[in-house]
C-alpha positions in Angstrom: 0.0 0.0 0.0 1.1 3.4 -0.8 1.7 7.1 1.0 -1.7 8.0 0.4 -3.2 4.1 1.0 -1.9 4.2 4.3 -3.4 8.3 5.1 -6.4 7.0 4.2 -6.4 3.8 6.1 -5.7 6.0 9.3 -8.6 8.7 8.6 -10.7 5.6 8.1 -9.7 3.9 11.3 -10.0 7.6 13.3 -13.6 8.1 11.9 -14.4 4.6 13.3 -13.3 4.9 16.7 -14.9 8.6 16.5 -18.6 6.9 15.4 -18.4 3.5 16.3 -19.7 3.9 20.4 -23.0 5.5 18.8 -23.6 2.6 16.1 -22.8 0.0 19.2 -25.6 1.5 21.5 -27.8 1.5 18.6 -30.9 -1.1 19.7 -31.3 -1.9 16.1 -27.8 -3.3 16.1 -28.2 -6.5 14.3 -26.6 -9.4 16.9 -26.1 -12.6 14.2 -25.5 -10.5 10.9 -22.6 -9.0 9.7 -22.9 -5.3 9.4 -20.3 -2.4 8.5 -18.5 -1.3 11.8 -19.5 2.5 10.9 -20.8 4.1 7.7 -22.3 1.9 5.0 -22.3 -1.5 3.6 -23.0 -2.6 0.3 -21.7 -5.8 -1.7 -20.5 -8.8 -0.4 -16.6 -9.5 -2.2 -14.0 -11.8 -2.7 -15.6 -14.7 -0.5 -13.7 -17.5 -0.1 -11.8 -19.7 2.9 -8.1 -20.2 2.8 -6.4 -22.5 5.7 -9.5 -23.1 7.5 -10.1 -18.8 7.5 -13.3 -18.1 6.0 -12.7 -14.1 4.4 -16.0 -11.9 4.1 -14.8 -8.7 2.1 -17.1 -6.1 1.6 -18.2 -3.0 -0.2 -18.1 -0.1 2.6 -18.2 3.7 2.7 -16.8 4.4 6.5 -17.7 7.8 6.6 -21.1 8.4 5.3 -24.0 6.1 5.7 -25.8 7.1 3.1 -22.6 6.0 0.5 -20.1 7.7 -1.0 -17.0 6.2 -2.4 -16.6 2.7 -1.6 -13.3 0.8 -0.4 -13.3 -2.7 0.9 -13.8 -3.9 4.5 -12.5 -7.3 5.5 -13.7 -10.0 8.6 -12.3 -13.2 8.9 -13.9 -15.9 10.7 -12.4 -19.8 11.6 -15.9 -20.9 12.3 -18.3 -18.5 10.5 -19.7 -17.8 14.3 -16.8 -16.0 15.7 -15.6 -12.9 13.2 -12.4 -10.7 13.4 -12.9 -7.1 11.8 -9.4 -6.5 9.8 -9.8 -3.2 8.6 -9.8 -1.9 4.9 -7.2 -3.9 2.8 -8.4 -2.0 -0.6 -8.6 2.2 -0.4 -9.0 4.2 -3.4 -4.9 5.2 -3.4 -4.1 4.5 -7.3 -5.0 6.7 -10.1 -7.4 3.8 -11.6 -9.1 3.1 -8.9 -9.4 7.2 -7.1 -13.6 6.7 -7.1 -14.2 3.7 -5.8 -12.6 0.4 -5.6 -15.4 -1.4 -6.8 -17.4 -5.0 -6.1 -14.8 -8.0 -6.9 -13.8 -11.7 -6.0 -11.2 -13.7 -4.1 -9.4 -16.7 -5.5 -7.5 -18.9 -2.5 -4.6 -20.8 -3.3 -2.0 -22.3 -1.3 0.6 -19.9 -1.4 -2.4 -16.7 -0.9 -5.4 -14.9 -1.8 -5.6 -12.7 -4.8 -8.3 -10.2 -5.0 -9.7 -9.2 -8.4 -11.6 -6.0 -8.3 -13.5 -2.9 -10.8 -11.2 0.1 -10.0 -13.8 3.2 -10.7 -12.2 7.0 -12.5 -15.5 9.7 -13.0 -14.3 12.3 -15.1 -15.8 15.4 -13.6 -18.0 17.2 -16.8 -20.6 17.3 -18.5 -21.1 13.1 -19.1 -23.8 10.7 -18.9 -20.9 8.1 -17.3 -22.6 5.7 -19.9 -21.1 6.2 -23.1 -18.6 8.9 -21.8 -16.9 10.1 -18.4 -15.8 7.1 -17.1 -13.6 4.4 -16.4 -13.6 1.0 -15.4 -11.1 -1.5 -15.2 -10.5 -5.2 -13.6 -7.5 -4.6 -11.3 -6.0 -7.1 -9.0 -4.0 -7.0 -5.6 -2.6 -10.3 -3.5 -1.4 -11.3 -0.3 0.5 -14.1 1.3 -1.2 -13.5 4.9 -4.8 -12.9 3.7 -4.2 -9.6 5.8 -2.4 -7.0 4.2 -2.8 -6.7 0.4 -0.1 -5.1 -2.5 -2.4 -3.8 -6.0 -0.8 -5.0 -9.1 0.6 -1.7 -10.5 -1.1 -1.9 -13.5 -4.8 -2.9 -13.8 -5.3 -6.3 -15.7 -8.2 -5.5 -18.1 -9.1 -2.0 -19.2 -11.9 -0.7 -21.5 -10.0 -1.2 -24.8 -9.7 -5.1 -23.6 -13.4 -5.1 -23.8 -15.6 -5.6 -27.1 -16.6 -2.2 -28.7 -20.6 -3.0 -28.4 -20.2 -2.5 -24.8 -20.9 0.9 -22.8 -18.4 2.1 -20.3 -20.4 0.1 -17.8 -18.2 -3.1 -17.7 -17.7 -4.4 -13.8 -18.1 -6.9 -11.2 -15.3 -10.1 -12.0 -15.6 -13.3 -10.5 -13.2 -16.4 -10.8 -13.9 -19.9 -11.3 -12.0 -22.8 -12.8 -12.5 -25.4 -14.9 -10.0 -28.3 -16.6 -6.9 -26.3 -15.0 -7.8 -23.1 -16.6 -9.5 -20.2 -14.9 -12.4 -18.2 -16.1 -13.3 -14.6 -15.4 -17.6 -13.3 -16.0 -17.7 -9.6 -15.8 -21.4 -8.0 -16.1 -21.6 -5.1 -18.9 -24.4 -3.0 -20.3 -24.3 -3.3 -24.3 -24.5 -0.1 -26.4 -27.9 -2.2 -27.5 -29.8 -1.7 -24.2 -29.1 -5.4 -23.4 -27.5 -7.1 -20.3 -25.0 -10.0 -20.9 -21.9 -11.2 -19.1 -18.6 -11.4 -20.8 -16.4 -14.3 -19.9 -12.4 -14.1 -20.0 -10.0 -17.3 -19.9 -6.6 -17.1 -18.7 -3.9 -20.0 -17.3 -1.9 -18.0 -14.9 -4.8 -15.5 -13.6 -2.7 -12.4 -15.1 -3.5 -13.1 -18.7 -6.6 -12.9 -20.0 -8.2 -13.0 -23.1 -12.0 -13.0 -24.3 -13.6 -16.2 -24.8 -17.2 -15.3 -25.3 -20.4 -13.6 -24.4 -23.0 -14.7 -22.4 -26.0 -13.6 -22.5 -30.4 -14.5 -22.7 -32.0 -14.8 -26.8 -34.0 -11.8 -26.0 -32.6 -8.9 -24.1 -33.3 -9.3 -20.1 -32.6 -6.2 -18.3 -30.2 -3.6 -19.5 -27.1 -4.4 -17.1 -26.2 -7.3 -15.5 -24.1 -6.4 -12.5 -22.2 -9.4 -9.9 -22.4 -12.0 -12.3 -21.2 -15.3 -10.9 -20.2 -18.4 -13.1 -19.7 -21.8 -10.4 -20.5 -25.3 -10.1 -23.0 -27.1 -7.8 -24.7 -30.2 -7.6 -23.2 -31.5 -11.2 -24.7 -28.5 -13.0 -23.3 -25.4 -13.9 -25.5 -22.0 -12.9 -24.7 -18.1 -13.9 -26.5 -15.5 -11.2 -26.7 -12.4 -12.3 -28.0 -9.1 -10.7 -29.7 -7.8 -13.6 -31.3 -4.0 -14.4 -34.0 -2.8 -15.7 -36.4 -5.8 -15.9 -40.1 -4.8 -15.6 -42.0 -5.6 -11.8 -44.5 -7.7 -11.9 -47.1 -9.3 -9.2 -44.9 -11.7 -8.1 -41.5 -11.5 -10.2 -39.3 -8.9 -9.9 -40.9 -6.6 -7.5 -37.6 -4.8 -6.5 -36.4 -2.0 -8.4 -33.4 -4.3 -9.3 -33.7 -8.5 -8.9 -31.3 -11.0 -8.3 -31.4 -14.3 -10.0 -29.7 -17.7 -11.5 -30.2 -18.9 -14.9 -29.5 -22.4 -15.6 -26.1 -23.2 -18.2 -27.3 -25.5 -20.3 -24.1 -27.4 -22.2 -20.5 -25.5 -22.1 -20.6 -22.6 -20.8 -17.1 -22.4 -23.2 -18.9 -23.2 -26.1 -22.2 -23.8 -27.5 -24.9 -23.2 -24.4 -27.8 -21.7 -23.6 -28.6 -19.8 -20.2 -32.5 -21.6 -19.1 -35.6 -20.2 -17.0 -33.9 -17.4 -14.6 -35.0 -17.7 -10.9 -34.7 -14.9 -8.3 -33.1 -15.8 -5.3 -34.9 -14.4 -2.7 -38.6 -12.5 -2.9 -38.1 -10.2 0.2 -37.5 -6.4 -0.1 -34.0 -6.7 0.3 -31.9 -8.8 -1.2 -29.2 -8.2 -3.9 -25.9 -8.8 -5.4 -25.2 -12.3 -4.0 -21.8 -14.1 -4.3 -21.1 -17.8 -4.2 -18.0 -19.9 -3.1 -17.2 -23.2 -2.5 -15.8 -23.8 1.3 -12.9 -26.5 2.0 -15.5 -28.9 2.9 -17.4 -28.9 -0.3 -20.0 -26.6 0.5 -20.9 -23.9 -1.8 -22.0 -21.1 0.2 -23.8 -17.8 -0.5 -24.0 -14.4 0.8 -26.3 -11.4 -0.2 -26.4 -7.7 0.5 -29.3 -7.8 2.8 -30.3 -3.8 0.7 -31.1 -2.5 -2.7 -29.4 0.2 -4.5 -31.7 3.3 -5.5 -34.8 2.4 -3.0 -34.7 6.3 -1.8 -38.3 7.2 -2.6 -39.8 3.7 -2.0 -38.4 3.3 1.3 -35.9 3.2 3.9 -33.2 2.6 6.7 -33.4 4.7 9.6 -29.8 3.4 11.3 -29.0 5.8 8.5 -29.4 8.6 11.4 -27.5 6.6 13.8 -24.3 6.1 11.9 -24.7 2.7 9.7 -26.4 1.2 7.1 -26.9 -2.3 6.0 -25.5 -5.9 6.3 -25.1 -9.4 5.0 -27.1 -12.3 4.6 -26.4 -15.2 6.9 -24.2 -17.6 5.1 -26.9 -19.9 2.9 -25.7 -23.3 2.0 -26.6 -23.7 -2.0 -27.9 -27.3 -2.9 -29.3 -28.4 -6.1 -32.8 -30.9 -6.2 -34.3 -31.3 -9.5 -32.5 -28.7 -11.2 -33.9 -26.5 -8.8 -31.1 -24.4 -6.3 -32.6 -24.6 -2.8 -30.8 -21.9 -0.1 -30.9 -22.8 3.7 -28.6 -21.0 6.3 -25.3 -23.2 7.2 -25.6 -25.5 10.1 -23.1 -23.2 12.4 -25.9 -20.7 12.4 -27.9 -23.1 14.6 -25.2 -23.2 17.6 -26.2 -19.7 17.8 -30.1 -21.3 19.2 -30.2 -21.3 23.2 -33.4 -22.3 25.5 -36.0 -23.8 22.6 -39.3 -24.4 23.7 -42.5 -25.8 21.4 -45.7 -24.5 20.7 -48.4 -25.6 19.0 -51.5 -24.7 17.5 -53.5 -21.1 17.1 -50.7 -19.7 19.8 -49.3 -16.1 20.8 -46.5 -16.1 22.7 -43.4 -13.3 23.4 -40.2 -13.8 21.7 -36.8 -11.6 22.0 -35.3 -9.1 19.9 -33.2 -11.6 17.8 -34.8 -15.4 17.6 -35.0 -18.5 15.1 -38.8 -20.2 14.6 -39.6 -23.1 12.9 -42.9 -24.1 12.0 -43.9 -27.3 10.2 -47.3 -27.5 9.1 -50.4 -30.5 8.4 -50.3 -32.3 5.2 -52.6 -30.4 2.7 -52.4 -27.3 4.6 -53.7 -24.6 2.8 -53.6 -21.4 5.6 -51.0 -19.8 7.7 -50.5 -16.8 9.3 -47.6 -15.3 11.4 -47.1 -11.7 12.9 -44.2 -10.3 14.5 -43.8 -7.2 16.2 -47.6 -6.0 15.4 -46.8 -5.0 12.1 -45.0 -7.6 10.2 -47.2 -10.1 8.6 -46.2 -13.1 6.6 -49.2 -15.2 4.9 -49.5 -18.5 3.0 -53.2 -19.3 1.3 -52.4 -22.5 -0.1 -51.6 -20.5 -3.5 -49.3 -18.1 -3.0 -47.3 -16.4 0.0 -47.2 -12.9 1.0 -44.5 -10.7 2.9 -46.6 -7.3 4.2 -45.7 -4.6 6.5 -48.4 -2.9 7.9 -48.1 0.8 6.9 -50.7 2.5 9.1 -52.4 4.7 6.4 -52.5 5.6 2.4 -50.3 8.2 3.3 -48.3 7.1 6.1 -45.4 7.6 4.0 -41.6 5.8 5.8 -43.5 5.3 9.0 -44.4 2.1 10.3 -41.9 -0.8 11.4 -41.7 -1.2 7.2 -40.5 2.2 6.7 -42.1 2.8 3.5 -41.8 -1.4 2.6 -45.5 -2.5 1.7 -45.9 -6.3 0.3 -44.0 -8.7 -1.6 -45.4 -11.8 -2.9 -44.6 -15.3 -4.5 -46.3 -18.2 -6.3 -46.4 -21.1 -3.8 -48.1 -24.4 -3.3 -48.0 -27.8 -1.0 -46.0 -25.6 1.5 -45.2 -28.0 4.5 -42.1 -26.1 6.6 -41.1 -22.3 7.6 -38.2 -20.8 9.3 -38.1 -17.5 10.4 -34.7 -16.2 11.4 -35.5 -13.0 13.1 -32.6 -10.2 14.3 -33.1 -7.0 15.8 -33.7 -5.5 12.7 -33.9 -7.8 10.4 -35.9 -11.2 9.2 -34.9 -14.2 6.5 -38.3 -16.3 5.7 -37.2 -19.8 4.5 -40.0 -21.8 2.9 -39.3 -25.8 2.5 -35.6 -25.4 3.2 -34.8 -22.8 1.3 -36.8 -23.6 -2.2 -38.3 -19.6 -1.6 -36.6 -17.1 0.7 -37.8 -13.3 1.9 -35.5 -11.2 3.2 -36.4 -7.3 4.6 -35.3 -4.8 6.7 -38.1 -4.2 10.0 -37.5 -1.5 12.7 -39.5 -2.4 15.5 -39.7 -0.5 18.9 -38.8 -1.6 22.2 -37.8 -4.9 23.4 -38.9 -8.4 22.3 -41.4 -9.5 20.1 -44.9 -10.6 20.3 -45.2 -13.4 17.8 -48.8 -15.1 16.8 -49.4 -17.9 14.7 -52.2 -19.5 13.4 -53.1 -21.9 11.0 -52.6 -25.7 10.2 -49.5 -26.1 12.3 -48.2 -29.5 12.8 -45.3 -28.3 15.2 -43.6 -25.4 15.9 -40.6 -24.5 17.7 -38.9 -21.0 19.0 -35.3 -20.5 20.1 -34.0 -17.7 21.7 -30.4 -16.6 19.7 -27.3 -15.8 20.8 -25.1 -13.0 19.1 -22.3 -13.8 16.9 -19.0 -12.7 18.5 -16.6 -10.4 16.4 -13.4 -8.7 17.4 -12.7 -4.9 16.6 -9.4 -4.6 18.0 -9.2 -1.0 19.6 -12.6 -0.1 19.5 -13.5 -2.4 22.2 -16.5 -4.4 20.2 -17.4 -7.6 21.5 -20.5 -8.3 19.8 -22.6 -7.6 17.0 
């Protein structure tokens, strides 16, 4: 790291100590999510594990919670449970990355990591940052410690490596490998108005050349940002975060959608990308990333948030100093050429003093808890509210994520803030689990075959919970807070 690097590391680290007491008293503190230490969160990056170290990077703005340009912040976990903050191996201290060292990957290998990044140059002028005004390369840094990071000192791919029917909007990489050579998917925006992916080969991860496009018959969306190309279950799947796809009832609600396409035959050569599938129908969910863990898991976390939700709805830890966080780690299986997403097993040693319920039942929960409910064969009605204003439904046709609002023109009031109802399509529903934080739910329908994920704000401590419906058996845990280590600002827990 450079002069300026290391200037900028110590204002960051200053403006943390300075704000972090306030975001720790904050009630709405989430206790088994990962969230930025101050300031605001955005993409998960360069996932991976690397001597029995799982690494969570992250997109993060330390000092303004409403954005701003973005460096990366790092935790490192041996357990996924118990989390060290390491500070902020990527800052914006080379000339092609000055506005913003942007979303990115992690490939582990014995002797390292190496990080792959977009390094971000606006021109200041008159632009539309489209077709002029910017810059946007694929730049790299490594490390033998998975600590402290050197940058390549020149970026890997720039725009003149990239095919001329592409705008300036070319980000995003992510590594996989295949038959001993690796392959790099970057998302673009074509000059067309089209989304598509652009994949890049290369045997020694510095080289790279094009290899082909990827991308839907008919245009889908007009950018497709965090593409990710992996392996799972004998199949191969592309997700893609794309733009501009029009909301429906029940598919793409969000301003922006994340999803996985299906790769039918070589991705390399002739294939065809098959029935796209969003990940999770909450109201906030987006830019996942995958990787596969030393165990043979492959492993997913989201941005639990949605760019450009400003007039629709909001955050208030905004006001308190943060905003936004991860996903619990979901464990990705394939069944049926469906990709089912269930949190990993550690996430159940956080469950402490479970107790059962059953039938039409009302009972008070904590702040941060984990409920399962199975229900009766055939079972065509259930209801569960949390926090009298949170109210997820299933009518034997279709379930429904709603937030009470408390009037036509109640505006960002409300536990929702402004979030209203989300939907899905759903039949012969027979389990639910309801992972519910401080500020924060993830719905799981039949181990993970549908997930809703939103922000909530309650008031107060604990919840009152009440169910009702055809429930077979139900069962409530109270959960424990993940542990993480801040070093000098004296954090113990999330």
């Amino acid at each position: 790291m450079n002069e300026k690097g290391m200037d900028l590391v110590e204002a960051i680290r200053r403006e943390e100590e300075a704000r972090f007491p306030m975001v720790k008293e904050d009630p709405w503190r989430l206790r088994f999510h990962l969230m930025p230490p101050v300031g605001w969160l955005n993409d998960p990056n360069g996932l991976c594990q690397a001597d029995g170290i799982y690494h969570v990077f992250f997109q993060y703005a330390p000092f303004d919670p409403e954005g701003g340009t973005k460096v990366w912040g790092h935790y490192e976990s041996a357990d996924l449970l118990n989390w060290r903050y390491c500070g902020t191996p990527l800052v914006t201290d080379e000339p092609f990355d000055r506005d913003g060292v942007y979303s990115g990957c992690a490939w582990a290998q014995e002797d390292g990591i190496s990080l792959f990044y977009t390094g971000n140059v606006k021109h200041r002028g008159d632009y539309d940052y489209i077709l002029s005004g910017r810059e946007a390369v694929v730049a790299a840094a490594r490390s033998r410690d998975g600590i402290r990071f050197e940058k390549n000192p020149r970026p890997l791919l720039t725009q003149k490596d990239f095919p001329e029917s592409y705008t300036l909007h070319v980000r995003d990489p992510k590594i996989c490998r295949r038959d001993q050579v690796y392959y790099m998917v970057l998302g673009g925006r074509k000059k067309s108005g089209a989304g598509a992916a652009l994949l890049y080969e290369s045997q020694d991860l510095e080289r790279w050349s094009l290899k082909r496009e990827l991308e839907t018959e008919t245009p889908f969306g007009y950018m497709w940002e965090c593409p990710d190309l992996f392996e799972t279950g004998g199949g191969w799947f592309l997700s893609v975060s794309p733009q501009g796809l029009v909301r429906g009832k029940y598919e793409s609600q969000n301003v922006y959608t994340a999803g996985w396409f299906s790769v039918k035959g070589d991705f390399r050569g002739n294939c065809r990308l098959e029935g796209f599938t969003e990940w999770d129908k909450g109201f906030d969910f987006y830019a996942p990333q995958t990787f596969r863990d030393e165990s043979g898991r492959t492993i997913l976390i989201g941005w639990a948030g949605l760019p450009d939700i400003r007039d629709e709805y909001e955050n208030p830890t905004a006001q308190r100093g943060w905003q936004h966080a991860l996903t619990v780690p979901r464990q990705i299986s394939e069944k049926d050429g469906e990709l089912l997403s269930f949190p990993v097993r550690e996430i159940d040693l956080l469950r402490k003093d479970g107790r059962e319920l059953t039938g039409r039942t009302q009972f008070a929960a904590p702040e941060a808890f984990d409920l399962e409910i199975d229900l009766e064969e055939g079972a065509d009605f259930l209801s569960v509210s949390i926090a009298e204003g949170l109210t997820f439904r299933y009518n034997g046709r279709e379930t429904e994520l709603s937030f009470q609002r408390g009037g036509e023109n109640a505006g960002f009031s409300g536990i929702g803030r402004g979030r209203g109802t989300r939907r899905a399509l759903t039949s012969g529903l027979r389990s639910v689990r309801i992972l519910a934080d401080t500020s924060m739910v993830e719905i799981f329908l039949d181990r993970g075959r549908q997930v809703f994920t939103a922000r909530y704000y309650p008031e107060g401590e604990g919840r009152t919970v009440r169910v009702s419906g055809s429930v077979r058996r139900m069962t409530c845990w109270d959960m424990d807070a993940m542990r993480v280590d801040y070093g000098g600002m004296d954090g113990t827990e999330i």
